[in-house]
N, C-alpha and C positions, 0 to 999 in steps of 0.2 A: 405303435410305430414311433410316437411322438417321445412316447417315455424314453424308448431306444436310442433313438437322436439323442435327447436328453444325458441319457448315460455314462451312452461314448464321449461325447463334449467334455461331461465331469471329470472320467479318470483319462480324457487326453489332458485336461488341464491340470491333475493333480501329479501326472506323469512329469512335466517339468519341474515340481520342485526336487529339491534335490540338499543333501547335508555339505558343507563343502567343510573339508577337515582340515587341521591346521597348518600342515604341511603343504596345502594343496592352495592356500590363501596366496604365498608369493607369485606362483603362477596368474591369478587372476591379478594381482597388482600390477601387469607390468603396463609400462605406455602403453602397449599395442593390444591391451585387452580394455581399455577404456572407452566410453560411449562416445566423448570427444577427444582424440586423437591430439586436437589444437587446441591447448587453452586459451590462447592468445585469439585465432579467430573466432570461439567460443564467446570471449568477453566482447569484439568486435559485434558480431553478431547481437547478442542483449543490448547493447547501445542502440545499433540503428532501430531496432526493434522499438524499444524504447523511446528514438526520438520519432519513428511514426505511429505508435499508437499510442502512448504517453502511459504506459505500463510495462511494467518490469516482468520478467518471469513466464514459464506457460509455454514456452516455445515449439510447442508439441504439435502445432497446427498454424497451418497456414491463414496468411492476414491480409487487409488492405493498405489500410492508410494512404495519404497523401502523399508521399515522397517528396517531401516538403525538401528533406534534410539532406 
């Protein structure tokens, strides 16, 4: 049963990748296909982060810090 599990997992995950052809590239470039929308509060964002945890980068997860800033 475990292996089963196992399996399906594998080819759900190998099921997303995918060729993307060269034609098909400007489609994914445009603004509204990108992961931040806002580069502008994007950079915002890395700052404050930055100034409460005093590293740059990783934004993937949520944090503490002090709210000093």
């Amino acid at each position: 049963m475990i292996r089963l599990l196992w399996s399906l997992a594998l080819l759900a995950g190998l099921s997303a990748c995918a060729n993307v052809k060269p034609w098909q590239r400007g489609t994914l470039a445009r603004p509204d296909m990108q992961l931040e929308a806002d580069p502008v509060q994007a950079q915002l964002d890395d700052h404050i982060y930055f100034s409460k945890e005093a590293a740059s980068g990783g934004r993937g997860f949520g944090g503490g810090g002090c709210g000093c800033n």
